[in-house]
N, C-alpha and C positions, 0 to 999 in steps of 0.2 A: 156847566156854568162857565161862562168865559172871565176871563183876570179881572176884568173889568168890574162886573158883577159882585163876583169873588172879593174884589179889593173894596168895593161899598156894602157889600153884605157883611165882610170882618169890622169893620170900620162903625156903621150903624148898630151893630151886636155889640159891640165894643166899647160905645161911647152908650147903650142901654145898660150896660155892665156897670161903666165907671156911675153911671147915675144914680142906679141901684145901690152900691158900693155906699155911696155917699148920704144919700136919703137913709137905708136900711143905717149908717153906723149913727146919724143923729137919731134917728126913733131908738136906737136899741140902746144907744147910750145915755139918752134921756132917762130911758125905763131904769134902766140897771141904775141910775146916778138918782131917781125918783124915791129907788129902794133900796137905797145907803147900802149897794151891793159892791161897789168896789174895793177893792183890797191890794194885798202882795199878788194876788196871782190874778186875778179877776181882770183889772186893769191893763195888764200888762199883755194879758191876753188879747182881750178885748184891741189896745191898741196896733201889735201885731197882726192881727188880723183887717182890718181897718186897711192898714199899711199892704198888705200883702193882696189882697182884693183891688185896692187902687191902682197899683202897682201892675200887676195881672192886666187889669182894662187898658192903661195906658202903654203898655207894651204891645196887645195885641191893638189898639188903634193905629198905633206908631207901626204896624205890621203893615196895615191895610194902608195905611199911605203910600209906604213905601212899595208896594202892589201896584197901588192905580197910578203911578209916576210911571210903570211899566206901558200904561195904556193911555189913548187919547182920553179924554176928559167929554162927556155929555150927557144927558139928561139933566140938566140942569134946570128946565119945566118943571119936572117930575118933583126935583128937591125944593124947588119954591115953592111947590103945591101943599108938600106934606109939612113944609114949615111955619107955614100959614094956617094952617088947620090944628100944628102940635099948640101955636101960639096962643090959637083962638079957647082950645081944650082948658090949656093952662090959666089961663084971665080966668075961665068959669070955675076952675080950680080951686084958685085963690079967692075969687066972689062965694064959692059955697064955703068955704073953712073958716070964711069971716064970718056968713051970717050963721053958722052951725055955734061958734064959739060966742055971737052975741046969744043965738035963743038958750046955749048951755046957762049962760050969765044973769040973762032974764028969769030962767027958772029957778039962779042960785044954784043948779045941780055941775058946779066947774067941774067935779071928778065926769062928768060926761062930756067934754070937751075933747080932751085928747081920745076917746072912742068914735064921737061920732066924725071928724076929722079922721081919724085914719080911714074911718069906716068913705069919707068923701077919694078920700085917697086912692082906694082900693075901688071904688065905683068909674076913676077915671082912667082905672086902664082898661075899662070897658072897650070903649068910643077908641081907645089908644093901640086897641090889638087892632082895629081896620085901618087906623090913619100908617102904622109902620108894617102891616101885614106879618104880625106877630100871633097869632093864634095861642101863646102860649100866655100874652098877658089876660086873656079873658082867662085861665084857669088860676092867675094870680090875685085877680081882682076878686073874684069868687071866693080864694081863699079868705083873702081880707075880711070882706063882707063877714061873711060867715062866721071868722074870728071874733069880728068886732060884735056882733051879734050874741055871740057866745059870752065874751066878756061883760057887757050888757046887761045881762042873763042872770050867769051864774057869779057873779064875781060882788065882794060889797066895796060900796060906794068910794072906802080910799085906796081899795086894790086894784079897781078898773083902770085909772092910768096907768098904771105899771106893768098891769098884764096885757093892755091895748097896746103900748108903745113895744115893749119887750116882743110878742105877736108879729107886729108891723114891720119891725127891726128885722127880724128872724126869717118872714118870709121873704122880705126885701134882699136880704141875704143872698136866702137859696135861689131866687130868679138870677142872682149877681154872678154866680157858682155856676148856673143854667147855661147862661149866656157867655159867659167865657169856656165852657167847656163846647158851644156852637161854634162859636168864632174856631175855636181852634178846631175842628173841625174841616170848619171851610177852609183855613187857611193850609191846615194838613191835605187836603181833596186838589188845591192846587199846585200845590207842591210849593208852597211858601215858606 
């Protein structure tokens, strides 16, 4: 992989981290703050963590900058294409969590809102593992699904958000964990 590569591979990895990072700490703080779970240690954790994740992504984005400032600048087709396509993902995104949270409202059943919305969440990094050629969000999206399915399921009616969001949070998480531990990787491979 040449610096170039290198430095938009760390950099795309890295700003999926930070996003992850952030998405997973509002699902998971939701849950936790849903189920009167914070405390002296809970919180504090919780926000170091948050903090340290964030942290992590924007150091190794700040890496990959400082990488492709090594090298001429191109493809720039390429990232128009896939920004175009993240954008287009996202609108349907935001269209399906809306009508999932009116039919939750319609049925009266809101403890299903925050499931089937993660569970939309978790459907869009389907479509999302081909637009960044991530093969690994298709095993996140799955995860989701599944979760939220599971929660669904087995879970009653005022435990399903908390175990949906808490779920969501958690795996969001570990992909955040995933991808900074790639990045550095790459950026270890070039000697960054």
């Amino acid at each position: 992989m040449d610096s170039l590569s290198s430095a938009d591979a760390i950099i795309g990895t890295g700003r999926g981290a930070l996003i992850s990072a952030m998405f997973g700490s509002g699902w998971l703080g939701w849950g936790l703050g849903t189920a009167k779970a914070y405390n002296g240690i809970v919180a504090p954790i919780f926000g170091f963590a948050t903090l340290f994740l964030l942290g992590c992504s924007i150091y190794l984005i700040r890496k990959g900058h400082r990488l492709r400032k090594e090298s001429p600048a191109t493809g720039a087709v390429a990232k128009s294409s896939v920004r175009k396509w993240f954008l287009l993902l996202t609108l349907a995104e935001v269209i399906a969590i809306a009508l999932v949270a009116i039919v939750a409202n319609q049925l009266h059943r809101d403890d299903l809102a925050a499931d089937w919305c993660a569970m939309v969440v978790g459907l869009h990094f389907l479509p999302l593992a081909k637009i960044f050629r991530a093969p690994r969000y298709i095993v996140l999206g799955i995860l989701m699904i599944v979760w939220c399915a599971l929660c669904w399921a087995l879970f009653q009616s005022s435990t399903i958000p908390i175990a949906a969001s808490i779920g969501t949070g958690v795996l969001l998480w570990g992909s955040c964990v995933a991808s900074l531990f790639r990045a550095r990787q790459i950026a270890q491979s070039t000697g960054a």
